[in-house]
N, C-alpha and C positions, 0 to 999 in steps of 0.2 A: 504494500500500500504506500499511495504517497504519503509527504510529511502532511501534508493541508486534511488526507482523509484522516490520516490516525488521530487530527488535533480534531477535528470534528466528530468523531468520535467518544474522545476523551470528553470535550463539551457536549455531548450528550448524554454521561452520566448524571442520576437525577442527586439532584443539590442533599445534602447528608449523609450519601453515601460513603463509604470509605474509600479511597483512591487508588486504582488497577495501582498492581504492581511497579506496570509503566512509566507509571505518571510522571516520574523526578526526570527519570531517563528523557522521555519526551520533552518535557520544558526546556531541561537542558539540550537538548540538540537543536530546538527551537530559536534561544538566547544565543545558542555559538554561532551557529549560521546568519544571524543577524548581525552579530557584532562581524566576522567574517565578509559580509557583506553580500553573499549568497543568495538572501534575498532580501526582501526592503518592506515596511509597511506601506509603502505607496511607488506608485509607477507611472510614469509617464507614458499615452499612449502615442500612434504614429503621426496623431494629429494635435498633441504638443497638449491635450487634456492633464489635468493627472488626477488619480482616483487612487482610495483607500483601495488595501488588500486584506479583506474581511475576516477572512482566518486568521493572519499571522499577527494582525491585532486582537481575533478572539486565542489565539495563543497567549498571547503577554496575558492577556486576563487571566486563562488559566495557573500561569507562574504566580498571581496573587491570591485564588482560589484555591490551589492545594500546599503554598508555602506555609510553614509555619515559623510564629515570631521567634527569632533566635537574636544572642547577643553577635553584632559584626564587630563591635572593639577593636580596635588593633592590639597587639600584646601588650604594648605597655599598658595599657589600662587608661592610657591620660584623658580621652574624650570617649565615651561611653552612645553606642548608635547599635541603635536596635530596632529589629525589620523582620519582612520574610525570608524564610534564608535561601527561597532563591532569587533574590535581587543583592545578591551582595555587588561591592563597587565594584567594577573592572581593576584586574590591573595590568601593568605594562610593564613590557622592555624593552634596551635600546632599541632592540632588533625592530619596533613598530613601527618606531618613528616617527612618532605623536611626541610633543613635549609638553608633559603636566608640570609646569612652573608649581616649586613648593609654594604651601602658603592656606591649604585647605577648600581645595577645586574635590571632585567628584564626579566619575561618570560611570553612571547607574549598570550593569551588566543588559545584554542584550540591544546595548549601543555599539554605531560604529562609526570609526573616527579612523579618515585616513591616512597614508602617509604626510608629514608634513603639516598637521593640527596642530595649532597653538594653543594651547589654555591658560590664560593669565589667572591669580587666584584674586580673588576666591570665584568659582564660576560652578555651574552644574548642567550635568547632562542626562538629561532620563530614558529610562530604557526602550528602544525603539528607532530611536533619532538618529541621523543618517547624516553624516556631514564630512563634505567631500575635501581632494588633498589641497593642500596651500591655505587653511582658512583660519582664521583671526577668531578666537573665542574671547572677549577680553574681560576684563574684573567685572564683578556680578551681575555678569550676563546667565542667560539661562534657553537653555535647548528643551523642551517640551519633549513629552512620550511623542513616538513618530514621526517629528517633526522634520522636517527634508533641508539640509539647507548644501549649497551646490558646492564647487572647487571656486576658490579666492574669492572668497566671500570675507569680509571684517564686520564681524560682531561686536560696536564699540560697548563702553562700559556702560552697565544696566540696562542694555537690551532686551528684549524678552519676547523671547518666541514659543508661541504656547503652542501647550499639545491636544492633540485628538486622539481618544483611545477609544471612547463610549460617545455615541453608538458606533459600532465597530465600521458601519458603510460610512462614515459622517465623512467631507473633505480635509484633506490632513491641509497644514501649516505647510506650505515650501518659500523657502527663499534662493532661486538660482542661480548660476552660477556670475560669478563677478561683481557682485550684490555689494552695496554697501550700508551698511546699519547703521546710524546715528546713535550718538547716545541716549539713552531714556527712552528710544523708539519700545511700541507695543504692536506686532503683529499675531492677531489671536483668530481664532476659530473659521478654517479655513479660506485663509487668505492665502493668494499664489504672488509673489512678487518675482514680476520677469527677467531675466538675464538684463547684466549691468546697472540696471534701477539703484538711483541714489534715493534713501529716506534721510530727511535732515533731523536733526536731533529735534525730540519730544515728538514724532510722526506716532501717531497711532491708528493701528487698521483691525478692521473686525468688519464681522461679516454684515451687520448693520449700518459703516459707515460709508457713505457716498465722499467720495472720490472726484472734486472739481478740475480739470484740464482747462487751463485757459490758453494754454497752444493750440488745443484742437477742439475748443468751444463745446466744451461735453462732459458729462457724469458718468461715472464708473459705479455700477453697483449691485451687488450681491443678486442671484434669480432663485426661485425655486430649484433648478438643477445646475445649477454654477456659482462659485465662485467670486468673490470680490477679487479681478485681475490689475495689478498695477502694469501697463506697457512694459515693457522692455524701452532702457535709457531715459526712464522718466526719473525726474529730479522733483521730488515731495517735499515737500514742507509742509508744517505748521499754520493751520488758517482759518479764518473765522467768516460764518456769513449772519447777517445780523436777523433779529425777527422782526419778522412781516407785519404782525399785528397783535390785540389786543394786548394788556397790561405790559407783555414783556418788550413789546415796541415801545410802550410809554417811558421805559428803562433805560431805553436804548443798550437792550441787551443784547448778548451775539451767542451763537453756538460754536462749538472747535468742530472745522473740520479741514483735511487735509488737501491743499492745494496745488495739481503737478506745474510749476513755474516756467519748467523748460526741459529739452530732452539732452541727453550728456553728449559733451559736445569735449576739444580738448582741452578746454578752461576746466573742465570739472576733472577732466580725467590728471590734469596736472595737480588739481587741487585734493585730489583722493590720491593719490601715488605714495605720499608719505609712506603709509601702512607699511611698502614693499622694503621700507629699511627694520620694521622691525625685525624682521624675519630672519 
């Protein structure tokens, strides 16, 4: 049987029961092939869509349905972290080629992190999360269960890319490749940002926010079957439109939403190049 029937399977044991034999076995091969890269909770299809993979997020489920709380401690005892014991953290060797800068970073097992990852501390990564080689995770940023984010991508500090795990068909989180995060940016519940897109710092995107283009005189906004899509080479910022009427007009009050200014051109691309010395 395939991996997707045996986990289907496994989720079809009724809730209380005691857990096949299997079961540790299975999660585990589940988590390794993930981190592995083998396969991915989400995939992009030939017409550049991308859509959750139903199972191998109803898998991670299972890794917290039949784990039990166990102490993860390190030996010395000095910080005390207690979970299911199968999500213990990843760890690593040179041989990866990921670099977890000391300082109190984390990434969750059943994460994968390619050659060439940065983690500045303190940052996290949850399990599921897929983030491609060359890429900037910086101080307390955070990667979301499943969350996609592409190669040379920079995560600036307090970024936060959230995840999708539940419901398992729901639109994962991607950020593509050559991506640039601002700081304090929030991209949450199924938002796709396209290859090279700058977010200025304090950008926030969720599937509820409308997305004004004033280069190309138009709104960007979540459907019933798709996605909140930011272009590819769009430059976001921060932006407000005021209200229309009653009391809050009388306020002259406004609401936050984000405004693409301009598409990246090579002022922007001179002005993001920095990053490439940290490396």
């Amino acid at each position: 049987m395939t991996l997707a029937t045996r986990i289907a399977a496994l989720a079809a044991v009724a809730p209380g029961t005691p857990a096949p034999s299997d079961a540790l076995t299975l999660i585990d091969e589940l988590l390794t092939h993930l981190e592995s890269g083998i396969i991915r909770a989400a995939e992009r299809d030939a017409a550049g869509r991308w859509h959750a993979v139903p199972w191998v997020k109803q898998g991670i489920l299972l890794a917290f349905r039949f784990g039990v709380i166990a102490d993860l401690s390190a030996s010395s005892g000095a910080f005390s972290f207690v979970d299911k014991h199968t999500m213990p953290p990843r760890r690593f060797a040179p041989e990866d080629g990921v670099r977890i800068v000391p300082g109190g970073s984390t990434v969750r097992r059943g994460a994968y992190l390619a050659r060439g990852v940065v983690c500045m501390p303190p940052m996290f990564v949850n399990v599921g999360a897929w983030i491609g080689a060359g890429t900037m995770v910086d101080s307390h940023a955070l990667v979301g269960s499943c969350a996609q984010v592409g190669e040379r991508v920079h995560l600036s500090a307090a970024a936060q890319i959230g995840g999708v795990l539940e419901p398992v068909g729901a639109s994962p989180v991607v950020i593509e490749d050559d991506v640039v995060v601002g700081g304090n940016c929030g991209v949450y519940e199924g938002t796709v940002v396209r290859a090279r897109a700058v977010l200025g710092a304090g950008v926030v995107l969720t599937r509820g926010t409308p997305v004004f283009d004033l280069v190309k005189e138009t709104v960007y906004r979540a459907t019933a079957d798709r996605p909140l899509e930011i272009p590819a080479d769009a430059v976001v910022v921060p932006g407000a439109r005021s209200v229309k009427g009653g009391w809050g007009a009388e306020q002259g009050l406004s609401l936050q939403t984000p405004v693409i200014v301009k598409y990246r051109d090579e002022r922007t691309d001179l002005a993001t190049a920095l990053e490439s010395w940290l490396r």
